[in-house]
C-alpha positions as CSV (number, residue, x, y, z in Angstrom):
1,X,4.4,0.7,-11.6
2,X,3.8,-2.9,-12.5
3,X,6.0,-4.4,-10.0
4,X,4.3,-2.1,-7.6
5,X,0.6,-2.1,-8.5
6,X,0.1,-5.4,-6.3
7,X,1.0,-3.3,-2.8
8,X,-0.8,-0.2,-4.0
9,X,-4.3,-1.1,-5.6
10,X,-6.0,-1.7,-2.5
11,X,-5.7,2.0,-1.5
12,X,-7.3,3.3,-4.5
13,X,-10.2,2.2,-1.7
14,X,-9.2,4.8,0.5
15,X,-9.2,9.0,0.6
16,X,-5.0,8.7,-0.1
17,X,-4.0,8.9,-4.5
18,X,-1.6,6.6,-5.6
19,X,-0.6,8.6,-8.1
20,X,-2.7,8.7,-11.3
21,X,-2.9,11.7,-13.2
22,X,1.3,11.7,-12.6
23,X,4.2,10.2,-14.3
24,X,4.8,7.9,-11.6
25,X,1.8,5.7,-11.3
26,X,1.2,3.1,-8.5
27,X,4.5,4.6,-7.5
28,X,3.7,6.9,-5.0
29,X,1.1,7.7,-2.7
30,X,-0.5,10.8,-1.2
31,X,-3.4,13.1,0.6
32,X,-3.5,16.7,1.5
33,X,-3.4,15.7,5.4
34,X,-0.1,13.1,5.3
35,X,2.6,14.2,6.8
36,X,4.7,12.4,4.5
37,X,7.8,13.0,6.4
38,X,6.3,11.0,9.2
39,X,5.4,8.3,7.2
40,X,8.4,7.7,5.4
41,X,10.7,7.5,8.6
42,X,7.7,4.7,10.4
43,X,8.6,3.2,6.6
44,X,12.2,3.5,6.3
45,X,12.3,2.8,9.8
46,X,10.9,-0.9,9.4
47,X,13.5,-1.9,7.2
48,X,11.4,-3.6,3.9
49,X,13.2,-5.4,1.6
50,X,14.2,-4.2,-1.6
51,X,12.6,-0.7,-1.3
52,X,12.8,2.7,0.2
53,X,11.0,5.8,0.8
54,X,10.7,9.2,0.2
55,X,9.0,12.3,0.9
56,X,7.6,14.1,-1.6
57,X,5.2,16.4,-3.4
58,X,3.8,15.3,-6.2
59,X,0.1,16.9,-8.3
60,X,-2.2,14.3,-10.3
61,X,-3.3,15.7,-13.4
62,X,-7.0,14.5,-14.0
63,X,-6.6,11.5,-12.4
64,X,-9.0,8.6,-13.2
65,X,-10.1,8.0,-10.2
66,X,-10.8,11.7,-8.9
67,X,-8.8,12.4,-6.4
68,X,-7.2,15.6,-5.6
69,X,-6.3,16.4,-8.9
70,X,-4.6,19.7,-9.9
71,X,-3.6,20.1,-6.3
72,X,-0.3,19.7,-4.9
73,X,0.0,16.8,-2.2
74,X,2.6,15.5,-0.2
75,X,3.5,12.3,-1.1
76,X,5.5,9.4,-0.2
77,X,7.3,8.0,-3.3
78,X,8.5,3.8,-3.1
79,X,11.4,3.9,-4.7
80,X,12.7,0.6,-6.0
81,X,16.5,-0.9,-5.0
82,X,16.5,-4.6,-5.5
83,X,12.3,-6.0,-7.0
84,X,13.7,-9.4,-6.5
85,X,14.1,-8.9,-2.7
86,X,11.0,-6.8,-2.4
87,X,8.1,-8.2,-0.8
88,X,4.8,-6.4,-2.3
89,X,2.0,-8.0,0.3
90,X,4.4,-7.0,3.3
91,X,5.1,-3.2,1.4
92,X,1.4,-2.9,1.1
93,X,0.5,-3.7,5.1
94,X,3.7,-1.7,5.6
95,X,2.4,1.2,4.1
96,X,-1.3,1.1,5.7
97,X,0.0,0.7,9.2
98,X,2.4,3.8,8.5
99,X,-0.4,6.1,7.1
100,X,-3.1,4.8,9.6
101,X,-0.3,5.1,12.6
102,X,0.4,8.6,11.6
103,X,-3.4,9.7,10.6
104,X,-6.1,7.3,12.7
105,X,-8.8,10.3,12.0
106,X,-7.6,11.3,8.7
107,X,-7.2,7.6,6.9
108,X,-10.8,6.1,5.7
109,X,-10.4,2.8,4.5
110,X,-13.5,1.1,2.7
111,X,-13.0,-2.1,4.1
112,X,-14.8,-4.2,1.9
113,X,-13.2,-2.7,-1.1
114,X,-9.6,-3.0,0.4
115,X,-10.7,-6.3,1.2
116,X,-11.2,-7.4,-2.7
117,X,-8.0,-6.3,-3.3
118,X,-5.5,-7.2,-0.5
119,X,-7.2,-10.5,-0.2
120,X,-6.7,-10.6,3.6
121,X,-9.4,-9.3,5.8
122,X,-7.4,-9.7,8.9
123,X,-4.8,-8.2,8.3
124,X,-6.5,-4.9,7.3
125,X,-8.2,-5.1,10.4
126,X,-5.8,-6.2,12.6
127,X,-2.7,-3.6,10.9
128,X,-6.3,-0.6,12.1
129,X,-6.5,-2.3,15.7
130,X,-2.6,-1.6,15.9
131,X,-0.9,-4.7,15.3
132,X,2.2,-5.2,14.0
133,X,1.8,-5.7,9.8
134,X,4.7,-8.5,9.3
135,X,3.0,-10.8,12.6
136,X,-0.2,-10.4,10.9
137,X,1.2,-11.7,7.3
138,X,3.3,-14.3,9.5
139,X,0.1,-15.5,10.8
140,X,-1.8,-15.7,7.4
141,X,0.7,-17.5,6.0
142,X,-0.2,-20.7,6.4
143,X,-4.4,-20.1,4.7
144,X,-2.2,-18.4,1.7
145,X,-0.2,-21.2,1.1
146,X,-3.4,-23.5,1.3
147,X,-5.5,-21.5,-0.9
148,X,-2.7,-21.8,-3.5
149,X,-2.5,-24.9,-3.3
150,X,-6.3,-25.8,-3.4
151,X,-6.5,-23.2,-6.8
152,X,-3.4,-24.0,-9.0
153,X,-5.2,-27.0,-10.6
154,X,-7.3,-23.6,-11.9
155,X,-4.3,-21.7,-13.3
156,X,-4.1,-21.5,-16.9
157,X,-0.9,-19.4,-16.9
158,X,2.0,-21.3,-14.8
């Protein structure tokens, strides 16, 4: 859940669960209206690094954040092969361009929320315009690597 948290937190901004109320925290994600099987061949399908995917059901128990608990949802469960290969910025575009590919009218994505948590306005907008995820991250690369480098004289952990 740890490893994953970074590529799933920004949905907790959108009508999808990523699993709390479950055993499998931040490990899975799901909505009564995903087609799950859909989603996880678009994932497989794209080939990420050090993960996989799986269809699934899954029911949060009283989640914390309210959603669609004591119901039965499928799911789409990121199962973990190699963490050091896996990317969690390109798993997280990955995995809104899959849902939003495969439910346009069902997804809502609060943008400014997202936005806090992905860090990358662009690519949340570009991945709902119907761009291709990995050209978006290729694209942003370059401001990343300038906004760490214009912030690590503020880290206190290194």
């Amino acid at each position: 859940s740890a490893l994953l948290y970074p590529a799933l937190v920004a949905f907790e901004r959108t009508n999808v669960s990523v699993g709390r109320g479950t055993d499998l925290p931040f490990q899975r994600l799901g909505a009564p209206w995903l087609d799950a099987a859909r989603v996880v061949d678009s994932l497989n399908a794209r080939g990420l690094h050090g993960v996989r995917f799986e269809a699934e059901r899954f029911t949060p128990r009283t989640p914390t954040d309210g959603k669609y608990g004591n119901r039965a949802i499928p799911g789409v469960r990121i199962v973990v092969e190699d963490r050091d290969r896996a990317q969690m910025a390109r798993l997280g575009a990955a995995l809104l361009w899959a849902v939003h590919a495969v439910h346009k009218d069902s997804l809502q994505v609060n943008a400014t929320g997202w936005d806090e948590r992905f860090g990358l306005p662009a690519v949340r907008a570009g991945i709902l315009a119907g761009e291709d995820p990995d050209e978006l991250l290729d694209r942003a690369l370059p401001d990343v690597i300038a906004w760490q480098r214009a912030t690590r004289q503020y880290l206190i952990y290194r």
